[in-house]
N, C-alpha and C positions, 0 to 999 in steps of 0.2 A: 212436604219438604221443609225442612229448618232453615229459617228466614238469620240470615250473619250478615257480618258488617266487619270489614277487613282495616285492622289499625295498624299504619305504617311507622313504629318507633322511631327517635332518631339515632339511636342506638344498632340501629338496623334489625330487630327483630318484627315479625310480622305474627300479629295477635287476630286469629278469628273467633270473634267475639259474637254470641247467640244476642239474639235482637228476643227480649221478651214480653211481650205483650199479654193483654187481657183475650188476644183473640187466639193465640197459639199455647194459653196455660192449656187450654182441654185436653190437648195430645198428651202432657206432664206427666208420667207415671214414677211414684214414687220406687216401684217396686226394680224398677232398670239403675243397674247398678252406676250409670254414667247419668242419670236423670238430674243433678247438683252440679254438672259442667257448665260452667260462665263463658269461656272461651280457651283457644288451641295457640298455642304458643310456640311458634318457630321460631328458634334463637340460632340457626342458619339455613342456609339456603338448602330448600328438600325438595322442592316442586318438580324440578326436574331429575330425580331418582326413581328409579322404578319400584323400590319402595325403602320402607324405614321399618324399623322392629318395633314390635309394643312391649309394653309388661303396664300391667294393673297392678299398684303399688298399693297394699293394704295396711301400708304402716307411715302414714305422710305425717307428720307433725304441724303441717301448716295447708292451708286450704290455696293459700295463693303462689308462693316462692317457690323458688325453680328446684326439681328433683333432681340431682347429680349422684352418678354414679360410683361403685368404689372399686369397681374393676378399672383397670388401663386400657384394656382393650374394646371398649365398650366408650362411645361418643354419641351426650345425649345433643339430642337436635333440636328437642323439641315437649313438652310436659303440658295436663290441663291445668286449668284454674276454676277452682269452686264458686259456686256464690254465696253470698254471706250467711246464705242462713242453712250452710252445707254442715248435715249432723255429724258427731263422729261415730264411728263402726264399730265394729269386732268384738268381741266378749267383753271385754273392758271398756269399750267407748273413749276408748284415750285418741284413737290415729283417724287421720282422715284417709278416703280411698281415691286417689287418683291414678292417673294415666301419665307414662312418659315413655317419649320415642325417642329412640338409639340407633346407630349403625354401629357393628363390629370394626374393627382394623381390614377384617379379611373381605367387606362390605367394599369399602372403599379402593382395594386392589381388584374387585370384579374377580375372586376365587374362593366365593361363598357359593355353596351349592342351598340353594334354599325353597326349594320344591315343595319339600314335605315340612316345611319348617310353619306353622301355625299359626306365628306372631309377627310376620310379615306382611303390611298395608301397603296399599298402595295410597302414596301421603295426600293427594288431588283428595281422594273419597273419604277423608279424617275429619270429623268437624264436632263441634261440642256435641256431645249427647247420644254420637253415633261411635261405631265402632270404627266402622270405614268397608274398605273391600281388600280379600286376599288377594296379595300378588302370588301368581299361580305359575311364576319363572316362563320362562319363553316358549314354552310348550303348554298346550291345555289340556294335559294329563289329567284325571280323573286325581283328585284328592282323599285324603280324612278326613271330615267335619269334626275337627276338636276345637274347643272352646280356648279361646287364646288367655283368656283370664285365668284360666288354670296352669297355662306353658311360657312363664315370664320370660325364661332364662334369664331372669337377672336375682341375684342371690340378695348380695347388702346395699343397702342406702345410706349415702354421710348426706346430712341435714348441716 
């Protein structure tokens, strides 16, 4: 279990932040795509949601500042943050890879149908490093195992 430490902004955001020590580097696998998470940043209230949407952002410009999105309908909640010595990715080595959580417009009216939906957590189970756990809607319907890194639905990013 990953050992965190919850900072309460005065800002009103709530930062869970990875506690790392010499006794917890052993688990550190570079090869996990979330292994460079410092901590989870909720810049409103999600605890009580039954979940929040992910996307794995492969094109961050910045390892720590917050990821906003450029759709309208799309309200981010919540984005990681790297640690300093978080490398950058992708062919070119220009962008960082992080994590940011959204709800849709249609999230917030409870007229999202989101069963089959892939990038759906439940926000309690989100913590640096980890993915978290699918919200599997109020039925425990048998799902797909598809990989949510692959199923952003979120297209552009304003930096």
């Amino acid at each position: 279990m990953i050992e965190t430490r919850n900072i309460l902004h005065s800002d009103g955001r709530l930062e869970i932040r990875r506690v790392i020590s010499a006794d917890n580097l052993e688990d550190w696998n570079k090869e996990n795509p979330l292994a460079y998470e410092r901590s989870i940043v909720w810049i409103r209230p999600v605890m009580d949601c039954l979940y929040v949407r992910t996307a794995f952002v492969r094109n961050a410009r910045s390892r720590r500042g917050p990821l906003l999105t450029a759709n309208e309908d799309q309200i981010v909640v919540g984005y990681s943050k790297l640690t300093a010595d978080a490398p950058m990715q992708g062919i070119d080595s220009l962008y960082y890879q992080r994590r940011v959580f959204y709800l849709m417009q249609e999230d917030l009216g409870g007229e999202a149908d989101v069963q089959t939906n892939a990038n759906c957590m439940r926000p309690e189970s989100i913590l640096p490093t980890q993915w978290g756990q699918r919200y599997l809607g109020l039925s425990a319907q048998p799902y797909s195992k598809r990989d949510i890194r692959e199923d952003s639905g979120i297209v552009e990013f304003a930096f």
